[in-house]
N, C-alpha and C positions, 0 to 999 in steps of 0.2 A: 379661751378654750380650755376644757378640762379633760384632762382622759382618764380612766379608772379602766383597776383591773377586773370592773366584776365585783359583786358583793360578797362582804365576808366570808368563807368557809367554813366556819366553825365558829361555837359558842365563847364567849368571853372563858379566860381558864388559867392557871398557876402551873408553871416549874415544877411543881412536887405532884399535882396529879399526871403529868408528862411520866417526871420519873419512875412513878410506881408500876403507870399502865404498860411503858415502855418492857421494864423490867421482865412485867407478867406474860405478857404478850409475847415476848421474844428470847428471854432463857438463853440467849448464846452459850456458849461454851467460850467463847474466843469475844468477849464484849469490849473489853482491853488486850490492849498487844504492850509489851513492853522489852525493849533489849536491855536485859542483862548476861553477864558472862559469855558474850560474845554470840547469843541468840537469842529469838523472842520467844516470851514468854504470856501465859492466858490467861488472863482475867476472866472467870465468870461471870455471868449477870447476877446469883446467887451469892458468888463472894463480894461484889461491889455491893450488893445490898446489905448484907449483911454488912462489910466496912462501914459505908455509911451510917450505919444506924448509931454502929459504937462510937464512931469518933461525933454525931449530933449530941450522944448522951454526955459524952466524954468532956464536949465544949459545954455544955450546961452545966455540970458538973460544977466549971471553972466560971461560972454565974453570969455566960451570956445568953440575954434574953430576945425576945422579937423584938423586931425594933433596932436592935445594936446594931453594929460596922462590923464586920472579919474581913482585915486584910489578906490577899495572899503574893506574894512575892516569890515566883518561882516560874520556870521555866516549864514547858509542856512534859510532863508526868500523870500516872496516874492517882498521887496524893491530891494533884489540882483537882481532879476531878471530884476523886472523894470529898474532900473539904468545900467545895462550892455545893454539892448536891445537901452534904450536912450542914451547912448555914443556912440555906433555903429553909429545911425540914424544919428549922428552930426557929422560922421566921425574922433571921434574923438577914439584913442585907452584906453581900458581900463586895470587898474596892481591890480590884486585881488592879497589879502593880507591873509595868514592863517590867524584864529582869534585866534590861540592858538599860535602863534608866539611873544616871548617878545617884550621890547620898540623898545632895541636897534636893532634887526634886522627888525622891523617895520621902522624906522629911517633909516637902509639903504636902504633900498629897495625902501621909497619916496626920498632923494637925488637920489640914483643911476637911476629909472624910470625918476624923472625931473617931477613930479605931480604935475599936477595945481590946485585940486581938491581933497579933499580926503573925502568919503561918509564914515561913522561910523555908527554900528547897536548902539552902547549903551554907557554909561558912563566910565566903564572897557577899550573899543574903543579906547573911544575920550581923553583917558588921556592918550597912546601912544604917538597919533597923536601929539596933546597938548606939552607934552614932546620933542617932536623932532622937532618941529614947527620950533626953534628959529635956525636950523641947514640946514632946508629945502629951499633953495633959490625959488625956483619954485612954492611953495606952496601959494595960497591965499586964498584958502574958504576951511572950515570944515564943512559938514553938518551932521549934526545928524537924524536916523531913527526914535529917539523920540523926547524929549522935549531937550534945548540947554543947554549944559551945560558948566560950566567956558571954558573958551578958545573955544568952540562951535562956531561958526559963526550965521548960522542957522540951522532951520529942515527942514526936506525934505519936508512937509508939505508948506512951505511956498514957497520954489522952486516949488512945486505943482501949489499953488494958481497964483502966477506971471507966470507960466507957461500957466495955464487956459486964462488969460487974453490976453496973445498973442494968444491962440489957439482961442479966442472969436474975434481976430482983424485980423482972415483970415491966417493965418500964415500956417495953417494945409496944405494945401496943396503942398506950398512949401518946407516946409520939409519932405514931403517925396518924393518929388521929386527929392531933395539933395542928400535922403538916397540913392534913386537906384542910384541913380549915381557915390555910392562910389565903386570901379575896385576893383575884386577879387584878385590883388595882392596887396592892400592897409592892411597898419598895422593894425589888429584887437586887438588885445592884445600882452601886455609883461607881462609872467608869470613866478617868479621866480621859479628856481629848489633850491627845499628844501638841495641837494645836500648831499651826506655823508662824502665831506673832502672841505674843506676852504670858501669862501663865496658864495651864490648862485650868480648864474647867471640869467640874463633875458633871458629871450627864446621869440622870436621875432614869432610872428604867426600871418599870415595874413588870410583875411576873406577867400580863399579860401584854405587854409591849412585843417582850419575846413571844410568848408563847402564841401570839396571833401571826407572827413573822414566821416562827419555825411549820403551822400549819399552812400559812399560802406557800411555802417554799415547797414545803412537802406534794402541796397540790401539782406544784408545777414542776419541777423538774423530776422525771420519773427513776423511781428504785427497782433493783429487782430483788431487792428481798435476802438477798446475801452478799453485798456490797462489801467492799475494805474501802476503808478513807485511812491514806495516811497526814498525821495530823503534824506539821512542824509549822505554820503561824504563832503568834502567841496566841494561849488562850484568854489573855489578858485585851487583845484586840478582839471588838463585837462581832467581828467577819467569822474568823473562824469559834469563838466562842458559841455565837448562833448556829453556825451551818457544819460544824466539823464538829461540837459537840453536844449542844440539847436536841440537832435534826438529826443528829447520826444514829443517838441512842433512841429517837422517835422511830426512825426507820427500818430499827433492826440491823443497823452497819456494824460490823468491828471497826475500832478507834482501835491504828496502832500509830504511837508515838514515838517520831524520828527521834533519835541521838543528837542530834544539831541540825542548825541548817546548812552546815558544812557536807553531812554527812547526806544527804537527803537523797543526790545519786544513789549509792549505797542504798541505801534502806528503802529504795524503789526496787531495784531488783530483787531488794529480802522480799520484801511485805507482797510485792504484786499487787498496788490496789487497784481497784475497780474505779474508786473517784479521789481525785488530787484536787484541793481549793488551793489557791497561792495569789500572789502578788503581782504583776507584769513584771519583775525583777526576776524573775525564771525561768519563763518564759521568753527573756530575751537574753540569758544568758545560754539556755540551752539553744538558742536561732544562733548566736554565734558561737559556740562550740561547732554546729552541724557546719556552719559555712567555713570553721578555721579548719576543721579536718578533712571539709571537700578540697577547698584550696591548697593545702599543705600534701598533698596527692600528686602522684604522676599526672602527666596529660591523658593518659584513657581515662584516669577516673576523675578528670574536672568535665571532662567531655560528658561523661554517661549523666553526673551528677544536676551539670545543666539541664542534660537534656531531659533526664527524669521528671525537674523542679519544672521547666516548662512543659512538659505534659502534664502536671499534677495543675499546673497552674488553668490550664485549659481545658480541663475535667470538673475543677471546683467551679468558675465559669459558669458551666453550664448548669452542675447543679444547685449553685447559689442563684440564677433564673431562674430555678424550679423545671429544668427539663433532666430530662436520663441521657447521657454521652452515649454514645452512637457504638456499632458494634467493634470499630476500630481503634477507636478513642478509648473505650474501657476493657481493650485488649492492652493497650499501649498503656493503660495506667496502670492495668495487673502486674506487667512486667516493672513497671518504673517500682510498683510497693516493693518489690522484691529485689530489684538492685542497689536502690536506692533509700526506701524510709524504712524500709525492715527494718534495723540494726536499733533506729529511732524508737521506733514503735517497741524495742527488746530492753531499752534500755530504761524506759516505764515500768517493765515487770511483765509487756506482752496481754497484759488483762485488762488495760485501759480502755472505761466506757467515754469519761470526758474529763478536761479539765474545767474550773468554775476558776473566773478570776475576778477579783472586786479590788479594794481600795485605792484605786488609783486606774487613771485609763491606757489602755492596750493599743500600742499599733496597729491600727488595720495590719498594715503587712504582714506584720511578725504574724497575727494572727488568721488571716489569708493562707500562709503559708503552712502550718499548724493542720488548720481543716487541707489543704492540698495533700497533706502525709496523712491523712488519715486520723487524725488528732483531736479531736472538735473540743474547742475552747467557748465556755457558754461566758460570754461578760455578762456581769452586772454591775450594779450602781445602790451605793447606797451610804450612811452616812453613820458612824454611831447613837447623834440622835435619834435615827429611824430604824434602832432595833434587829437590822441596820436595814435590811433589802426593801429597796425601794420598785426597780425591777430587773429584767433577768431575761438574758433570750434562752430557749430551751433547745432542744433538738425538732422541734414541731413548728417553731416561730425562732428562727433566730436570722441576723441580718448583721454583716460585716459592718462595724465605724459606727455602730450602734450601744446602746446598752441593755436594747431587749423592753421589753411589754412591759405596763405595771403588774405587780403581784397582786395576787386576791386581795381586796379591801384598801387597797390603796389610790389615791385619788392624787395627781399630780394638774397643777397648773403651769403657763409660762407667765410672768408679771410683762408688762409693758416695756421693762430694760432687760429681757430676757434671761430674769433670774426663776431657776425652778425652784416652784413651791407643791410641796407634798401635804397629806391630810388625811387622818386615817389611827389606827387602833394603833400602830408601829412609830406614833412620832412620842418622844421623851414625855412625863411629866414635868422637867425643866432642869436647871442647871441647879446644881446642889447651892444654898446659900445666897446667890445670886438671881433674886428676883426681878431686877433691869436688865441682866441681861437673856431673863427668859424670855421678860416682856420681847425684848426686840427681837429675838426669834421663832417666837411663836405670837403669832396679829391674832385682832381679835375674834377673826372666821376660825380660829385652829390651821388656820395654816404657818405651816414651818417653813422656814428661808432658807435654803441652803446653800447660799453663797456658790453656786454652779448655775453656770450658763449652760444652755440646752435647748432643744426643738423637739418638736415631734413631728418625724416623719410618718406616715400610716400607722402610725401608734405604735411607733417605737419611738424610743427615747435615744436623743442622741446629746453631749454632754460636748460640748466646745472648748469651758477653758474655767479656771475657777475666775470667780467674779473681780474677786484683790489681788488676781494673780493677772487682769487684762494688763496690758503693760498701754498708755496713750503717752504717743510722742511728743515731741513740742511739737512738732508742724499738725498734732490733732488726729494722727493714722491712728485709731485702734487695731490692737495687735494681741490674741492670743497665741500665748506662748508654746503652749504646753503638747500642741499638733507636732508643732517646728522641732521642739524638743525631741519629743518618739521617734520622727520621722529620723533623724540627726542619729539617736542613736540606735536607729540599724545597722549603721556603718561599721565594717568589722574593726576599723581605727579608732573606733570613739565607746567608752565608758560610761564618762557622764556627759549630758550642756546641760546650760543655763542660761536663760536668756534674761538682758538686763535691757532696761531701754525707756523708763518709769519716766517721761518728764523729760529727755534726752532729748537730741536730735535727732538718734537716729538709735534702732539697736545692734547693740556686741553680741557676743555669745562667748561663755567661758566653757571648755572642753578638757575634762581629762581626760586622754588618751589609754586604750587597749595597749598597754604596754608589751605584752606579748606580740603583738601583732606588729606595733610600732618597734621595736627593736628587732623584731626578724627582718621587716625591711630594712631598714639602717645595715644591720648585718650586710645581707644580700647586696646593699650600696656603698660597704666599705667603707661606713662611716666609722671615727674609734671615738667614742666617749670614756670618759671617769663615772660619771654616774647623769643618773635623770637629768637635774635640772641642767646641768651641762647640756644634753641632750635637746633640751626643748628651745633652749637659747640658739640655737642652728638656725641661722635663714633657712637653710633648706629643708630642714624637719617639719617648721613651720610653714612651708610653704606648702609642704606635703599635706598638714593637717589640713590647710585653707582651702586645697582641692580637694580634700573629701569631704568636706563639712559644706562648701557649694556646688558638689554633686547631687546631696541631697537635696539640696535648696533650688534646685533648679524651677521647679513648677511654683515658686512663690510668686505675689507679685514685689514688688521692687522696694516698698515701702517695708516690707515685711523681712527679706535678704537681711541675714547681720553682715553689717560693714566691716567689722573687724573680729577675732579670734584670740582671746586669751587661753594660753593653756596652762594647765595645772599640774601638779606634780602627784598630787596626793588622788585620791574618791573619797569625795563629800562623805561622812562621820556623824555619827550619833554623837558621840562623846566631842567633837568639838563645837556639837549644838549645830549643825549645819542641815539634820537630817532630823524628823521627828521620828518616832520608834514605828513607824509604820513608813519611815524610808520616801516620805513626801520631801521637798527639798523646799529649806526654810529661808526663800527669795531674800527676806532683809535680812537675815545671818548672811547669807552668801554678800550682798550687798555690800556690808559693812569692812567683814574677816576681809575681802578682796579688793578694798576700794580703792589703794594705790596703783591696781591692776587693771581696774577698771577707769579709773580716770585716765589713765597714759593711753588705754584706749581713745580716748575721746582728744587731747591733746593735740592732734594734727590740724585742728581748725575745721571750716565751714565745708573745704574741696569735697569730705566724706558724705556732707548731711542731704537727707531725703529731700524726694522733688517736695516742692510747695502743696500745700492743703488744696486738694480742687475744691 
């Protein structure tokens, strides 16, 4: 069976006719948002054009030509923006760099890309870079967003100024006249996959990979023309680089760029936007802040709070049927927005049209709940070989535990072991370097593997479990994880799980604990510890976690129930390799780091192990 979204929407096309038409078309005043000095500040579409021009001249200047690598390593600012739009215009491809990525995978990624160029936001940056300089054949300029620092070359500033002077000696027009003339099958970027087993790979995307993605997106999820996106993903991930930055600037949005993602509370209430993209890592952070401050409340206000959540629950109900709530029921819900999700709904900015969440799957719950307040959360699905969006429910078509319709031009199949394959303008030219392993991702129909398990329900796409992520027991249960997971951490006691069980008899589950939550109970129990891991060592801490962690488990079947509970002390880490920079959780890292933890799990014998294989 195959399902499509529909044929193409638009003509084959380049990044840099985007950028111009964008530009023309739309003139903001406010096209960038940026906080400095303690408020934000406005980027023009006039002044980003004009940056742009200078720092393309500025990098030619410094003799990169079409064809080259521009790394950029830096956190969400508006220099990123400028320096990807001027690589483009030079036809030259750019290799965004997480910035929360160590030396040494910074160090392979300029080897393995061949960067000739590498732009740094800051000192932290530049001593990567700096580090790995003496191993990087390719490499000849370091430029820094600030001031130079040791091994520094220059700053951008001064690429800027040498840039101005060519754009002062006529140059402007010829360069953009170069730009259009860079072909929609020309390399735009190599973006490494953060990967969850052995080195990343580059993923090879040309300008019109993107640009056929950024117009089905545009087709389907509707603007209104004066939209704010606040942008705190990296732009180094394809998620919000495609949809928070080349469809923003397509659509006419202001792009304003959070401070951290610490700060993103904050700079919700500054910015007010109209559309938030994010991770389910936000989303289920903000589900448990609403549930720690209902709970942490007198009894009127656990009361009111339930009772809101269950009328909102039996409002969403009927509208996710497709009927209209009754004239009592959407009386009761009025009052429940107002006692109840108001405060939620304020704490957005009050201007929130929807949120968009992609890389990784969402709890129905969490997300159930969300639309019950008034919230709508559109999931999508997609991969950075695909440019990325594969599909997307909208406000017209969207369906809870799903990932939404294919996008315009896109074609998806399910293979006979229920792997989705995609096909279409939006899947990669291939992996940088690496021609076997393009081979095995892309067959030879043009279809791409995407190592996801999936169905299609009435053509929607629904997304079960990653493929090497199925966990098969020894007794032969196949078991996706990744449901049981979500489900687990709705609970206001639980962080992170992970579920191990690869080849086992049966599966554990390892659980850091909501230590806030877990310590105010203890408290409340007149429990005294010294610290954590004292703490977790409690029969009866443990036993506390084992009853919330098969509360949720109740509706499993039995095969599927983890047998036993490891808990942790710490939340799973980028920097200890456990976590890829998109925050996926790297099974055989955890596997490995925990496996004294995980075998003492198993050490009790056969009494634990699942029924027999029917």
């Amino acid at each position: 069976m195959i399902t499509t979204g529909g044929p193409r929407n638009s003509a084959p096309g380049t990044l840099n006719q985007l950028f111009f038409a964008a530009i023309e078309k739309h003139r903001r005043p406010d096209t960038l948002q940026v906080k400095r000095d303690g408020r934000y500040h406005r980027i023009s579409a006039d002044t980003l054009l004009e940056r742009v021009r200078r720092v393309a001249l500025g990098v030619e200047e410094l003799g990169v030509r079409a064809g080259d690598r521009v790394a950029i390593l830096s956190e969400n600012r508006p220099e990123w923006a400028i320096v990807d739009y001027a690589t483009l215009a030079l036809g030259a491809a750019d290799v965004p760099i997480y910035p929360n990525l160590p030396a040494d995978q910074v160090g392979y990624i300029l080897r393995d890309s061949g960067a000739c160029v590498a732009f740094v936001s800051n000192p932290d940056q530049a001593a990567k870079v700096v580090a790995a300089r003496a191993t990087c054949s390719a490499l000849r300029h370091i430029i820094t967003f600030g001031s130079p620092t040791s091994g520094v070359d220059r700053s951008l500033d001064a690429v800027e100024m040498a840039g101005a002077t060519a754009d002062a000696n006529g140059k402007r027009d010829a360069l953009r006249e170069r730009a259009l003339k860079v072909r929609p099958d020309d390399l735009a970027t190599i973006i490494y996959t953060s990967g969850t087993t052995g080195d990343p790979k580059g993923v090879m995307l040309t300008h019109d990979n993107i640009y056929s993605n950024v117009m089905a997106g545009a087709a389907t999820i509707p603007f209104a023309g004066d939209d704010t996106c606040l942008s705190f993903l990296p732009l180094s991930h394809i998620f919000e680089r495609m949809a928070g930055h080349y469809l923003m600037l397509h659509a006419g949005a202001s792009i304003a760029y959070a401070e951290s993602t610490d700060t993103v509370p904050l700079n919700m209430t500054e910015v007010r936007p109209t559309i938030v993209l994010s991770v389910p890592r936000l989303y289920e952070k903000m589900y448990a802040r609403v549930l720690e401050n209902a709970l942490s409340g007198g009894a009127v206000k656990k009361r009111i709070f339930f009772w809101g959540r269950a009328v909102a629950e039996r409002w969403a109900n009927v509208k996710l049927a497709g009927g209209e709530p009754k004239r009592f029921l959407a009386a009761q819900y009025g009052m429940a927005q107002r006692l109840v999700f108001s405060k939620l709904r304020t704490r957005t900015g009050g201007r929130l049209r929807y949120f968009v969440s992609g890389g990784a799957p969402l709890a129905p719950e969490i997300n159930k709940f969300f639309y019950a307040a008034g919230l709508t959360i559109l999931e999508g699905y997609g991969l950075t070989e695909t440019s990325p969006v594969i599909a997307v429910n909208t406000p017209t078509a969207f369906r809870i535990g799903t990932v939404g319709k294919p996008v315009p031009g896109v074609e998806i199949a399910i293979a006979a072991d229920g792997e989705i394959l995609t096909r279409g303008p939006h899947v990669m030219r291939g992996y940088f370097n690496k021609p076997t392993a393009t081979a095995e991702a892309i067959d030879s129909e043009g279809w791409f593997h995407t190592g996801d398990i999936g169905e299609v329900r009435d053509g929607f796409l629904a997304i079960t479990d990653r493929k090497k992520d199925i966990i098969v027991t020894a007794g032969g249960k196949n078991i996706a994880p990744q449901p049981i997971e979500n489900k687990i951490k709705t609970n206001k006691y639980v962080s992170q799980a992970v579920m191990i069980g690869d080849r086992r008899k049966f599966p554990v589950i390892l659980v850091v604990p909501n230590w806030d939550q877990l310590e105010k109970w203890a408290r409340i129990h007149n429990i005294l510890w010294t610290d954590r891991a004292q703490l977790l060592a409690m029969p009866t801490v443990h036993a506390k976690m084992e009853k919330e962690v098969h509360a949720e488990c109740a509706e499993l079947a039995r095969f599927e129930m983890p047998k036993k509970i490891g808990l942790l002390e710490h939340d799973f880490s980028i920097e200890r390799g456990e976590l890829t920079p998109t925050l996926k959780v790297k099974r055989r890292v955890i596997d490995k780091q925990y496996k004294t933890l995980i075998d003492s799990l198993y050490e009790s014998g056969d009494r634990e192990a699942e029924p027999a294989h029917s």
